[in-house]
Residue, then its C-alpha position, 0 to 999 in steps of 0.5 A: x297507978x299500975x295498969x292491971x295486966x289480964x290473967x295469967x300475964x306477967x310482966x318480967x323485970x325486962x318488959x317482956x310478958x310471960x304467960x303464967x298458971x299454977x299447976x294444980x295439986x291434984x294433977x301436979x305428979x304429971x309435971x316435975x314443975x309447979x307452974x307453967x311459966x313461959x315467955x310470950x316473946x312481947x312486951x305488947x299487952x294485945x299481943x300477949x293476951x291472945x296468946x294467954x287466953x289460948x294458952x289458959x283455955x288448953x292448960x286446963x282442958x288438959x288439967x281436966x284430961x289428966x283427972x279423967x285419965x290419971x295413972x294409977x297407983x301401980x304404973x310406973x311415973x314416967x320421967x317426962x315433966x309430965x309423963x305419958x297419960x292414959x288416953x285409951x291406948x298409951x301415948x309417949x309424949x317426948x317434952x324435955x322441958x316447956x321452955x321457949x328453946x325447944x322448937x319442936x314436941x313429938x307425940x309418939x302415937x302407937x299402933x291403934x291409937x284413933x285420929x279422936x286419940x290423937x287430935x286430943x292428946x295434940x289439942x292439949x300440947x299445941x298451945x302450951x308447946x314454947x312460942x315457934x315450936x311445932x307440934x306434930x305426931x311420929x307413927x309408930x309404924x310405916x302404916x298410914x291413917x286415913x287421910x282425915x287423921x293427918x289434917x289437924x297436925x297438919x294445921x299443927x305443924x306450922x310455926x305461929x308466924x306462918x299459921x294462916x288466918x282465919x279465913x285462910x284457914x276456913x278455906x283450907x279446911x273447906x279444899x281438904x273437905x272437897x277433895x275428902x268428899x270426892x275420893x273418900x276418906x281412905x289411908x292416905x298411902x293408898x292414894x293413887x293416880x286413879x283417885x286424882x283421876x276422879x277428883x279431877x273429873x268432878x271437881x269442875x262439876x262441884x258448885x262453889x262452896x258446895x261442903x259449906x252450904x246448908x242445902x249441899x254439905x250434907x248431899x252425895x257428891x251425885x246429888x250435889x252434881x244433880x241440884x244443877x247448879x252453875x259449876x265452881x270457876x276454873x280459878x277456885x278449881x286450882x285453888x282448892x287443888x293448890x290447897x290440897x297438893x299442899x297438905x298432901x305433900x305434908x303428909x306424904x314426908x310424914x312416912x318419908x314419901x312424896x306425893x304420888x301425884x299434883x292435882x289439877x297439874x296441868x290446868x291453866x287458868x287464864x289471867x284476865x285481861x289487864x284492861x278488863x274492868x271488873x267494877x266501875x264508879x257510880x254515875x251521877x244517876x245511879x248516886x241520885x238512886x242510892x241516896x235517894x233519901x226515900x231509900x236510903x236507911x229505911x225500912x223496919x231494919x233500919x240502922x244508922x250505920x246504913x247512913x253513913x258508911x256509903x256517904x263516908x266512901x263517896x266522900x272519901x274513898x275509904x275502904x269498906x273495913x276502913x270505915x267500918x272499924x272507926x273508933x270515936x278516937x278516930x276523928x282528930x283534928x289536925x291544924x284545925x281540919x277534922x280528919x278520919x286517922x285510918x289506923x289499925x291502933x286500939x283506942x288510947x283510952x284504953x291505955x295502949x292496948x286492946x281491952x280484955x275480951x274483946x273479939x277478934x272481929x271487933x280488932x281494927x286492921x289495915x290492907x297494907x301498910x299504905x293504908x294508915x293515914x290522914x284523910x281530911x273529912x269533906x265538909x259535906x259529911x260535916x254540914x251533915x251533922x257528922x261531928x254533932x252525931x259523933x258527940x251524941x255517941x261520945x255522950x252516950x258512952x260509945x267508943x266505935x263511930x257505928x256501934x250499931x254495925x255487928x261485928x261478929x262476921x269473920x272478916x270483922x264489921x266491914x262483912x256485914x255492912x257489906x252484905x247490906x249494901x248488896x241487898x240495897x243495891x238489889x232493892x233499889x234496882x242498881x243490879x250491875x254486876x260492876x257496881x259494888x261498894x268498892x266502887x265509891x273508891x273507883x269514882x273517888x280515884x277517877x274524879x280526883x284525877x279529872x280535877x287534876x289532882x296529882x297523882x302521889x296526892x291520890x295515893x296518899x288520900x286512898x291508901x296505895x302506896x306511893x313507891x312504884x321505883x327507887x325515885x319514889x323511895x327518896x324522902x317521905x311523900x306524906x311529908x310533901x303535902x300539908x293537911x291544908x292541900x289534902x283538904x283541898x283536894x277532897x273538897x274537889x270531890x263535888x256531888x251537889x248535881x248527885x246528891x241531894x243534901x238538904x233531904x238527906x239532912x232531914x234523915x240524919x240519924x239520931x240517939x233514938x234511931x241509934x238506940x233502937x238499932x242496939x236492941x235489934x242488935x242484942x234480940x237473940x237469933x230465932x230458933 
């Protein structure tokens, strides 16, 4: 049976997929070419179709922009594949073909043109420029723009493989938001010693993320300063220069120019100390207080994932987002051991890649590359119904182990189960600044190693890598210890004196509880 691929994929005879869509009649006297037809340099359908469906999306928004700004019937066509559009003022566009080869595409902008104009006629091209290529403007003259005009062709200009994700690029954006708030959004060859000067002298007064908040984005610089809030760290200091230095000296080389300056130059931050300890591992008291049965997941907002992703961590180590992305598929069984597959694969039941429409956040990844591997599931978490509720969730048509844990947050679902268990902790008094999630994984790390465990055994268990020297390089330490003695060593992870199971048993979440979560999921957000 063939595998139906998602819209405008195509499959070459080679394995390679092409990204493919029909140019409409009525707009096809721009292009000499009937369709858009491109490799997308992979044979992996995931890959591919985050590729496709941005490429689909900025085909037709500029489909639409050539309807609404055609030509008329006087105008000369231009000989371009598709030729220079009317955009308010007339923007040559240099595009010899739309095949992969061509590395870079340049809009040639003229004097007048308005960063609105600009943005536009660059939003329509990025994403149908070939795979690697960069899309950037040529200023027509040596006058500058002002310094906002240059940030998304900054964005632009960098080659797929170095694009920042996300969240890089959320805080890209909010550094050049800063540095824009403090010395104004001005033409950017105008930028002198003495705007470095004020940036400099207030930046260290900002509060963090103060072009973010609801309650500072939209304040004066003075009135963000006069809210009195505890100041940003010296370290997010430099980073938001670092960030800003960067794409000033990009858009400095766009007129052939160096930066007149680097922010924050000559601040030193100092590197905390090698033995300063910024979290610590749970108490056995403190493990009495968070699973607390009376606590524990309850409450009117209550949720079953709230259950089991602190007794998985203390049981194993897991990394919150570990945890939190586990697919049903996820749970194998290995010489007869259950085991969690900490992996960054889609589930196999969807063929081999990740299904049409899938959000971005709801894709599984891993830290590094030491993070993918076996890790035995503690007999504690089974005698508490962890394989019967997986088999309830099987039953019920559910792919993900927490399909009650949201996964629209940036960072994916492990944003909002973390969140949540920094308001338990608050609720249940455990106010430590060094207690954090991450400290399971502390007192996993440390209690493996008072039981003696060895240590390339602990960094197989916890996902750190195993090669500290050429020694280590030698064989595959993974292969070196069988399933049977991971086993072994989780069970060394003994918390009967902590936690009280027999009362937590009495709280395993059911279909009911699970099913109520999924409605409070889907209620829309108040208005």
């Amino acid at each position: 049976m063939a595998i139906k691929l998602p819209s405008h994929l195509h499959r070459a005879p080679s394995g390679v997929l092409h990204f493919r869509i029909a140019i409409p009649p009525d707009v096809q006297q721009h292009f000499r070419i009937q369709e858009i037809y491109r490799s997308l340099r992979t044979a992996n359908v995931r890959d591919a179709a985050l590729a496709a469906q941005a490429l689909s999306y900025a085909a037709k928004r500029l489909f639409l922009h050539l309807r609404q700004h055609s030509m008329s019937d006087e105008k000369k066509m231009p000989q371009t594949p598709f030729g220079g559009f009317e955009m308010g003022l007339m923007m040559e566009l240099h595009l010899d073909d739309l095949t992969p080869s061509k590395k870079v595409i340049k809009i040639q902008t003229e004097p007048g043109d308005t960063p609105e104009i600009i943005a536009a006629a660059m939003a329509g091209l990025r994403e149908i420029a070939p795979l690697g290529a960069a899309v950037h403007s040529i200023a027509s003259t040596s006058e500058s723009q002002n310094i906002s005009a240059y940030v998304e062709p900054y964005f632009d200009s960098l080659p797929l493989e170095q694009r920042p994700n996300e969240k890089s690029l959320d805080q890209y954006r909010a550094s050049i938001r800063t540095f824009l708030k403090i010395v104004g959004d001005k033409p950017l060859l105008e930028l002198n010693r003495k705007d470095r000067n004020g940036f400099e002298d207030v930046v260290k007064k900002m509060p963090a993320n103060s072009t973010q908040l609801a309650n500072t984005r939209d304040l004066s610089i003075d009135g963000v300063i006069a809210l009195g809030l505890p100041p940003m760290s010296l370290t997010n200091a430099k980073n938001i220069a670092r960030r800003t230095n960067t794409f000033l000296a990009w858009a400095f080389d766009r007129h052939g120019k160096d930066a007149p300056f680097q922010l924050l130059g000559k601040l030193k931050v100092a590197k905390r100390a090698k033995n300063a300890k910024a979290r610590r591992p749970f108490t056995d008291d403190e493990l009495r207080l968070v699973f607390n049965a009376e606590t524990i997941a309850t409450g009117s907002q209550a949720k079953p994932y709230m259950f089991w992703v602190p007794l998985i961590a203390v049981h194993s180590g897991m990394r919150i987002n570990e945890i939190s992305q586990l697919l049903i598929s996820d749970l194998v069984v290995i010489g007869g051991i259950t085991c969690f597959n900490v992996t960054d694969e889609p589930d196999p039941s969807n063929d081999d890649d990740w299904p049409e429409g899938m959000l971005v956040a709801e894709r599984k990844s891993l830290k590094t590359n030491a993070a993918k591997r076996l890790v035995p599931i503690h007999p504690a978490l089974l005698d508490l119904g962890l394989s019967s509720y997986v088999e309830m969730l099987r039953h019920a048509g559910h792919s993900r182990l927490l399909p009650d844990l949201s996964a629209d947050g940036r960072d994916g679902p492990g944003q909002a189960a973390s969140k949540q268990f920094g308001r338990y902790l608050d609720r249940i008094n455990l106010k430590d600044t060094q207690l954090v999630f991450h400290s399971f994984r502390h007192g996993v790390v440390s209690r493996l190693r008072r039981m003696d465990v060895p240590r390339e055994l602990r960094k197989l268990l916890v996902g750190h890598s195993t090669v500290e020297d050429t020694h280590d390089s030698y064989g595959l330490v993974e292969h070196d210890y069988s399933t049977e003695r991971k086993l072994d060593a989780i069970k060394t992870l003994n918390f009967s004196e902590a936690i009280d199971y027999a009362a937590l048993k009495k709280r395993t979440p059911t279909l009911a509880d699970l099913n109520k979560a999924l409605r409070a999921l889907q209620k829309p957000a108040p208005t």
